[in-house]
Backbone as a ProteinNet text record, in pm:
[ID]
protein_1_A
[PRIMARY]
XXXXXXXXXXXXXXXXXXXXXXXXXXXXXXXXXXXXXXXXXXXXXXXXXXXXXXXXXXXXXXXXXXXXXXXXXXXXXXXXXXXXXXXXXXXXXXXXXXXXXXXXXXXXXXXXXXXXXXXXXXXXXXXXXXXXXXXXXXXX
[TERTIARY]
9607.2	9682.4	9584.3	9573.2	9506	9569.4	9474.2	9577	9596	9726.4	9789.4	9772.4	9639.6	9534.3	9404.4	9382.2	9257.1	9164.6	9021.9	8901.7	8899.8	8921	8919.2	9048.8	9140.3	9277.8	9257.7	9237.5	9195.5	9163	9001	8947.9	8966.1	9062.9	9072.8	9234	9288.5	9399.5	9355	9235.2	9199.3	9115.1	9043.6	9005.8	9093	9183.4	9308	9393.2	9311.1	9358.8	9290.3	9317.4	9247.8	9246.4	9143.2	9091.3	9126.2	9111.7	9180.5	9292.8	9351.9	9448.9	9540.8	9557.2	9719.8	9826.5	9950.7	10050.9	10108.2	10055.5	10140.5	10044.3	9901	9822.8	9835.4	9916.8	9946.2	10101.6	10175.9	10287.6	10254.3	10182.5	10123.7	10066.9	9974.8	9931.7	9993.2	10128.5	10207.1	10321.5	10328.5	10405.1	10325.2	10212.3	10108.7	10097.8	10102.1	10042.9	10165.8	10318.1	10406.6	10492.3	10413.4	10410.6	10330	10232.1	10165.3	10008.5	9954.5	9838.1	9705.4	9613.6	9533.8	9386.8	9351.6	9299.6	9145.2	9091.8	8982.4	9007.6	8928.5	8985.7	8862.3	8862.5	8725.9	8640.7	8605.6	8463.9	8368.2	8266.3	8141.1	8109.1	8082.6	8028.9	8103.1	8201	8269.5	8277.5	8294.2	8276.3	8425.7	8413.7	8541.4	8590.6	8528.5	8555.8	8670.3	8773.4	8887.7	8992.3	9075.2	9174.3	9194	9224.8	9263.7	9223.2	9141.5	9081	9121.7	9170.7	9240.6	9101.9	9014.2	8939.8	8980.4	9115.4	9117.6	9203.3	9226.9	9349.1	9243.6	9082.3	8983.7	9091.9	9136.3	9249.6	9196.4	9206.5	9172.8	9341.5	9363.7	9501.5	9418.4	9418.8	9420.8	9561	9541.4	9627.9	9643.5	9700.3	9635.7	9765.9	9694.1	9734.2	9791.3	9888.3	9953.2	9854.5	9838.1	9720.3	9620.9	9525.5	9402.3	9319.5	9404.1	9384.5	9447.9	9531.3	9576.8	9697.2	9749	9882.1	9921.5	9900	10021.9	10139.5	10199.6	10328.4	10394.2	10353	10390.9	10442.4	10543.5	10560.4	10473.1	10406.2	10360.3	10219	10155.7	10003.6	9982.1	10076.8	10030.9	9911.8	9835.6	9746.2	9765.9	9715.1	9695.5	9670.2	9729.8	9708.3	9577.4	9576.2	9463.9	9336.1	9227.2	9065.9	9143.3	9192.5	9239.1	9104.9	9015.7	8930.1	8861.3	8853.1	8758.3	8868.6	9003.5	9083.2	9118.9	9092.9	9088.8	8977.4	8857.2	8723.9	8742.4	8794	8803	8851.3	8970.4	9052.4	9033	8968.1	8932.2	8828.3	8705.4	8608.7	8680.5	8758.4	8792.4	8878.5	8960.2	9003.1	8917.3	8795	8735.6	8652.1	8597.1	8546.2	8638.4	8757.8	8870.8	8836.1	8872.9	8877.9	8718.5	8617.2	8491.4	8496.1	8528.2	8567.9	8617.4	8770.4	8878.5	8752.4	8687.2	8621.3	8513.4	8449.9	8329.5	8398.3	8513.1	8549.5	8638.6	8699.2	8746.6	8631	8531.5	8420.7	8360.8	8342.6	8307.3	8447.9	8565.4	8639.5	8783.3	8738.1	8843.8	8991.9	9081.9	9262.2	9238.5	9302	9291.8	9415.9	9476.3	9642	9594.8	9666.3	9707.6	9842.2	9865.4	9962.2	9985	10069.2	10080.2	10142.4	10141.3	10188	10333.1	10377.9	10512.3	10570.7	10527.2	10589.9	10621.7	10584.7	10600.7	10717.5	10797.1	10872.6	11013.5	11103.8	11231	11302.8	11342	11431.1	11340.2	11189	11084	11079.2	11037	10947.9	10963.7	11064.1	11130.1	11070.3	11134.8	11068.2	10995	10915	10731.2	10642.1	10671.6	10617.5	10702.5	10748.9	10801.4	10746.6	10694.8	10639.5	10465.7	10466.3	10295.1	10314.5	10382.3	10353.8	10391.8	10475	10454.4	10400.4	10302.9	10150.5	10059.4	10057.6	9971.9	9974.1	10047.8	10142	10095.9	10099.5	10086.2	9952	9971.7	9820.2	9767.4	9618.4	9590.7	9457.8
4309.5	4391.6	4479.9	4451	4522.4	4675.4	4796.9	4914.3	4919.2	4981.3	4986.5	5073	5192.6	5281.3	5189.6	5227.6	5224.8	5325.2	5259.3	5347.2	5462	5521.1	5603.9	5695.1	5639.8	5736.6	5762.4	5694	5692.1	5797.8	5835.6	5956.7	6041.1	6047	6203.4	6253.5	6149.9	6163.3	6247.6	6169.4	6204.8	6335.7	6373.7	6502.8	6558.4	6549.9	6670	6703.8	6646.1	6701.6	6815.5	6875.8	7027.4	7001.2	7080.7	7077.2	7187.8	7303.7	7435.8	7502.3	7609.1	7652.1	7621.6	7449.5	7372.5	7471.5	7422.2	7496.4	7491.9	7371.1	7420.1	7548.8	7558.9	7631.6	7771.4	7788.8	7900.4	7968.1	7857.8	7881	7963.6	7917	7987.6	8080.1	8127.7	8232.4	8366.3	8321.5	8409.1	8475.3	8334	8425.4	8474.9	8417.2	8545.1	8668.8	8666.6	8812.9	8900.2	8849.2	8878.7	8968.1	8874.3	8929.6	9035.1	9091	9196.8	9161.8	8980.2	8920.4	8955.2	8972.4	8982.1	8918.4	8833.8	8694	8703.5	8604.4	8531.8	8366.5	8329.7	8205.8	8134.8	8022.2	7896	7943.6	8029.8	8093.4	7946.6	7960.1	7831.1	7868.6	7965.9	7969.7	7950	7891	7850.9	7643.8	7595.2	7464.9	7346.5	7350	7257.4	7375	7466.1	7572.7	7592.5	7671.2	7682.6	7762.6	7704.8	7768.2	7899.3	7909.9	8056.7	8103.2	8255.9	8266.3	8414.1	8418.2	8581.6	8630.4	8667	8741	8815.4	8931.5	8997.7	8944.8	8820.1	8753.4	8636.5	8607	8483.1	8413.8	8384.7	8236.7	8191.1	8012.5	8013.3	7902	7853.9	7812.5	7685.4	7542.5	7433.9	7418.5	7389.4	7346.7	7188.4	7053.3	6954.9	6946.3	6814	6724	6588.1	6525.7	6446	6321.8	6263.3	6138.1	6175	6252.4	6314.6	6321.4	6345.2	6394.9	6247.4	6188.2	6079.9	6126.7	6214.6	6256.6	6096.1	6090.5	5988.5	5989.4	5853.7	5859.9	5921.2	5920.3	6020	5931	5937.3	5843.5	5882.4	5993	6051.5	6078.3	5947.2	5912.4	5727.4	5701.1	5602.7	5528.1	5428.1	5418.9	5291.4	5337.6	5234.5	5091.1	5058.5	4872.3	4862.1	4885	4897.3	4945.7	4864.9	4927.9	4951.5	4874.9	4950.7	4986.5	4907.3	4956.4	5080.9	5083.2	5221.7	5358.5	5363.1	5466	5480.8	5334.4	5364.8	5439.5	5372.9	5484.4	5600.2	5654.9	5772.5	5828.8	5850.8	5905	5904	5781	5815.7	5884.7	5906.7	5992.8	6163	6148.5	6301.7	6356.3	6265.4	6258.9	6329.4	6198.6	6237.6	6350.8	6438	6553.5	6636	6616.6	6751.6	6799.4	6655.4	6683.3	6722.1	6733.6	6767.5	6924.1	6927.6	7087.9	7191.6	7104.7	7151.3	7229.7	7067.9	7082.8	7237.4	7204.1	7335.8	7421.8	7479.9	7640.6	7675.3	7567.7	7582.4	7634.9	7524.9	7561	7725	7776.7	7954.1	8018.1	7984.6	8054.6	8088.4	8014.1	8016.9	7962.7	8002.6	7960.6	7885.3	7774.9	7671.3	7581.1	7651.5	7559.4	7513.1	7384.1	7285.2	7271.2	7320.1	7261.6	7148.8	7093.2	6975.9	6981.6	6911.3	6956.1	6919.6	6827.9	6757.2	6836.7	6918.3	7027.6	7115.4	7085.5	7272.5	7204.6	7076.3	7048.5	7090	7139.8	7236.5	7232.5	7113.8	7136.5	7134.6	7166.1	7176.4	7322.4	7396.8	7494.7	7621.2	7651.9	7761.8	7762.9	7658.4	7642.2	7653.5	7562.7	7501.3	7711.8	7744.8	7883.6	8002.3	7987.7	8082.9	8037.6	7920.1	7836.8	7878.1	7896.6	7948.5	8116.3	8172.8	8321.9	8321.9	8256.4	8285.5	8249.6	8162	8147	8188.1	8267.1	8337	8468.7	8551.1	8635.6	8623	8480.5	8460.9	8511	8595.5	8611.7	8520.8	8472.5	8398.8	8433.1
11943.3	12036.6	12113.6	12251.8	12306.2	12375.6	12403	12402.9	12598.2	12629.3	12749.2	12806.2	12794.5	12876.8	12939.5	13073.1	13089.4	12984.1	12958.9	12912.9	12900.7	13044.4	13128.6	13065.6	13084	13063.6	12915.6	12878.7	12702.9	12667.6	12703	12743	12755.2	12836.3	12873.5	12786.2	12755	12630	12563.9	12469	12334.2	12387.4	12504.1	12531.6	12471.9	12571.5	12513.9	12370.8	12276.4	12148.6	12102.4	12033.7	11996.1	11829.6	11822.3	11696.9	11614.6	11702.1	11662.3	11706.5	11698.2	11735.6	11795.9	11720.4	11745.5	11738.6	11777.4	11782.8	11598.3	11526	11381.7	11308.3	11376.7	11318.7	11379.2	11463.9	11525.1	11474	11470.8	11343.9	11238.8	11151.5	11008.7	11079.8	11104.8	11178.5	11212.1	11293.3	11344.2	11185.5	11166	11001.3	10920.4	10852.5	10813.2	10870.1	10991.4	11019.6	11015.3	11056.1	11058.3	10922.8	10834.8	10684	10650.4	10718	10658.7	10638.1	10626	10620.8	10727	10699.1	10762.7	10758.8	10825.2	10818	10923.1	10916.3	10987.8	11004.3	11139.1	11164.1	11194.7	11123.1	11146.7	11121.3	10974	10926.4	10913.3	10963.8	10993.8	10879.9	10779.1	10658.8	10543	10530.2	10466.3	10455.2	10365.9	10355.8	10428.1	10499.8	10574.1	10728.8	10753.2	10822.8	10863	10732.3	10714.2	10840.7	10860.9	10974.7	10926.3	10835.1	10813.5	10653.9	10695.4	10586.7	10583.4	10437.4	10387.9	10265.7	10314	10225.8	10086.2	10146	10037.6	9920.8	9946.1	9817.2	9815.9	9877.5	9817	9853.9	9954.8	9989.7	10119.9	10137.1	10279.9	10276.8	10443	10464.6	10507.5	10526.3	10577.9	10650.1	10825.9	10896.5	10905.1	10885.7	10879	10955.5	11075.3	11145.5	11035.8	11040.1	10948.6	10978.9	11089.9	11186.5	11162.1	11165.6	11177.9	11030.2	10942.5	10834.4	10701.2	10766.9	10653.1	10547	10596.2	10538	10469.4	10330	10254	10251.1	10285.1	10301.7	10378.6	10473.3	10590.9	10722.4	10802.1	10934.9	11032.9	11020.8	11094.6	11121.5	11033.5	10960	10996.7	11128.6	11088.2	11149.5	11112.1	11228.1	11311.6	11401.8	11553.3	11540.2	11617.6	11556.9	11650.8	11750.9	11820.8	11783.4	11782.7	11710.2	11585.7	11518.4	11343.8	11266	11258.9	11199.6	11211.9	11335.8	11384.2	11331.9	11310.4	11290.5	11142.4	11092.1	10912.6	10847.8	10930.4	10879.5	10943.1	11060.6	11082.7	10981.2	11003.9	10938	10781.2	10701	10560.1	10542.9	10652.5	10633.4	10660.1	10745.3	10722.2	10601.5	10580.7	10420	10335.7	10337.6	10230.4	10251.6	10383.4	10396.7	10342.7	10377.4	10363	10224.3	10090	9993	9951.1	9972.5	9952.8	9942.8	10120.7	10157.9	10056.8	9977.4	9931.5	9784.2	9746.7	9627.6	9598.9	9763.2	9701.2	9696.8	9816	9799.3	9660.3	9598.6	9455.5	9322.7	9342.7	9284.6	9333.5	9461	9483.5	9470.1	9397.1	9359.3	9445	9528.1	9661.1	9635.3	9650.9	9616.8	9761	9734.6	9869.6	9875.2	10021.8	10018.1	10165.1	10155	10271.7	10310.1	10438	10506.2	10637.1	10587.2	10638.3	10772.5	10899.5	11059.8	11019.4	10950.1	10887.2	10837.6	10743.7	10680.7	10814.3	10863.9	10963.7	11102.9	11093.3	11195.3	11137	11223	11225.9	11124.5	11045.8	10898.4	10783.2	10791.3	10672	10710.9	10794.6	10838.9	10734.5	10750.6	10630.4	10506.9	10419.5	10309.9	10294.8	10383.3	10334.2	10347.5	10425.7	10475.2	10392.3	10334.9	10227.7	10078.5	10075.1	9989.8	9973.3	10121	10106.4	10077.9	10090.5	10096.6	9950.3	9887.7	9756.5	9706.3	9732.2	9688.2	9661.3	9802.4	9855.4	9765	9727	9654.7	9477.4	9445.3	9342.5	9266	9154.6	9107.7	9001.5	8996.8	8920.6	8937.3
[MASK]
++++++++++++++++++++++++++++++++++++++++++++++++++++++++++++++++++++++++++++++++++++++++++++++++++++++++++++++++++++++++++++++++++++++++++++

């Protein structure tokens, strides 16, 4: 199956994805802070350079794209029939960075939650984000 962009249009598609301050990562964001949270965003010194990082509770937040990231079992993960190969290794190498990421800041002591872009669409959103603040909340 060949894909129904020019090169060109291709291009400037995939320009236009953002890496940071998606709109589900701006979601969490806005209810954190809304709650009383007070955060840092994409610390480079941190291992996976976490979307959102709460110092004084040692917590960082993962925003994950459901496609991007390899959400299992997800409709919303699936990949492209087009270049399949090139989007299975993508996507399993960022996988497997994520979980690397996930690994060291556990190892320096870091509480480390992921949210999923799936979780955060209109009949999840509630839950899933009342789900993190009592997490977040939680002492351990």
């Amino acid at each position: 199956m060949s894909d129904n962009r020019t090169k060109l249009q291709r291009s400037y598609n995939m320009s236009c994805i953002r890496s940071m301050n998606t709109k589900p990562e701006i979601l969490v964001r806005k209810f954190l802070f809304s709650n009383g949270f007070h955060y840092r965003l994409h610390l480079k010194d941190l291992p996976g350079k976490p979307d959102i990082v709460i110092r004084k509770l040692k917590s960082v937040v993962f925003v994950h794209g459901c496609f991007w990231h390899g959400h299992k079992n997800c409709k919303n993960a699936k990949v492209p029939l087009t270049n399949k190969n090139f989007w299975v290794n993508k996507i399993t190498s960022n996988s497997t960075r994520d979980k690397k990421s996930i690994r060291l800041l556990m190892n320096e002591g870091w509480k480390v939650f992921v949210v999923w872009e799936c979780q955060l669409h209109q009949k999840k959103v509630d839950k899933t984000l009342e789900k993190l603040l009592q997490n977040l909340l939680r002492k351990n």
